[in-house]
N, C-alpha and C positions, 0 to 999 in steps of 0.2 A: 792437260798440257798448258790451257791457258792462264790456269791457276800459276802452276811455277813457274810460267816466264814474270807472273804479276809480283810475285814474291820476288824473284829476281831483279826486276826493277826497283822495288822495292828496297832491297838488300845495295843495288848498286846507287841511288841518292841517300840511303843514309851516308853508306860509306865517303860519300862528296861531301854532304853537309859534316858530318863527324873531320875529314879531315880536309878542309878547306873554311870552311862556317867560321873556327877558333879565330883564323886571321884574318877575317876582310874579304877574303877571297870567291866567296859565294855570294850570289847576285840575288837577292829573292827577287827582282825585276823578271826574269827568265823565269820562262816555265821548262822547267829541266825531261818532265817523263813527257813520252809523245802523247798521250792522250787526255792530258788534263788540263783543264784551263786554268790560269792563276785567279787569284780571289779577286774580287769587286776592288778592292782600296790600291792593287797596281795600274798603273798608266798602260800597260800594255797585258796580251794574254795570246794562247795562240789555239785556233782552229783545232778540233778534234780530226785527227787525222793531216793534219796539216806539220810543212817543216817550217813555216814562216813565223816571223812575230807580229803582231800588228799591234797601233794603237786602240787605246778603247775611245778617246775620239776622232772620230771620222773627220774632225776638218782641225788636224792640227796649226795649222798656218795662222788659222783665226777667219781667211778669207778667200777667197777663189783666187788661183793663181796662172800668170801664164806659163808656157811651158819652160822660158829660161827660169821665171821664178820659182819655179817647183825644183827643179835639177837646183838650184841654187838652195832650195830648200833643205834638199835634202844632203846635198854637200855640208851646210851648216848643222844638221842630226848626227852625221858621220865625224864631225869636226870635235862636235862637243860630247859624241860615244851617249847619246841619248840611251836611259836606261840598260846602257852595258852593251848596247849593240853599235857596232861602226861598219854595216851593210846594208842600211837603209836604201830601199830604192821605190817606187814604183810598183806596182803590184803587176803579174802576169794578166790578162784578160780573165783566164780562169780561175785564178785565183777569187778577182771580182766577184765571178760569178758563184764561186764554194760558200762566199761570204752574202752574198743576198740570200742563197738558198738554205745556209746555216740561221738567217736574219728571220727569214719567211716560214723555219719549222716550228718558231716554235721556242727551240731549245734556247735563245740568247733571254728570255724574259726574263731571266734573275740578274742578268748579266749588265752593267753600266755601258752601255756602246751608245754612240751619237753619230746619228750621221744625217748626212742632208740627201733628201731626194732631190738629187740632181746629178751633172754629169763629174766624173772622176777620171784624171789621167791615167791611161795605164802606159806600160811599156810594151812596145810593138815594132814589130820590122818597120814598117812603113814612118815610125817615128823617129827615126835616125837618119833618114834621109832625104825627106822634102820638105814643107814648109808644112804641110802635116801629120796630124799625132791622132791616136785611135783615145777613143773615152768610151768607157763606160755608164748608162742612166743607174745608176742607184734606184729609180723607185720603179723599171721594168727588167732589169738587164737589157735593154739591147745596148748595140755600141752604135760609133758615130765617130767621122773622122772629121776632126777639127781643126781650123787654124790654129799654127802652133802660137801665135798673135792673139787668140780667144782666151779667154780664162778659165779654167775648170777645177774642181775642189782637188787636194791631195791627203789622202789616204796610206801612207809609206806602212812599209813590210820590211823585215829584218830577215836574212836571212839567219838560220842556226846554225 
């Protein structure tokens, strides 16, 4: 069974590339099947099992940002449709955390990713309505609620 769903997918990205590839239309930024990650030389790729895109550097900005500056950050990825996506946001907490333990198995060692051990913004309830915003440690997973006035690295996620 899981052979022909593979073939099936298979079947349905030729058929996208065959008729959209001709005109422009096809993104090879995007990683189109859900379970593969796109090759080393794109900017972005996405988690096995994951619906998001992420970059393959972990501190796109160039530098730890505060929280207006990250929402402005990433207002400016949406503006400019950074590698074909314009849903940039913030990463879920869990998300974060799929992404250490994808970091931590193992499996990204072929893979181009950078990132900084240290704390990363995520998006959280509590970050929409007070003066603080929940982060993530990059090099333990815990979290930690920060002045939304402190700086912390940005790591954006696209949705698909």
């Amino acid at each position: 069974m899981a052979i022909f769903a593979q073939a099936k997918v298979i079947k349905v990205l030729l058929a996208v590339f065959l008729a959209f590839g001709a005109y422009g239309l096809f993104q090879p930024e995007i990683c189109y099947a859900e379970k593969e990650i796109s090759t080393p030389e794109d900017e972005t790729f996405v988690l096995p099992e994951s619906r998001v895109l992420w970059t393959r550097d972990g501190n796109p900005a160039g530098s730890e940002l505060t929280w207006s500056e990250a929402q402005e950050f990433l207002n400016d990825l949406n503006r400019e449709n950074f590698a074909g996506c314009s849903l940039w946001r913030l990463p879920l907490p869990e998300e974060l955390a799929a992404m250490l333990i994808y970091l931590d198995s193992g499996n990204a060692d072929n893979e181009d990713i950078s990132l900084e051990p240290d704390y990363y913004w995520v998006t959280s309830a509590n970050g929409l309505e007070s003066d603080y915003a929940e982060a993530v440690n990059m090099e333990d997973g815990s979290t930690d609620s920060n002045l939304k006035s402190e700086s912390n690295y940005v790591w954006p996620v696209c949705d698909r």
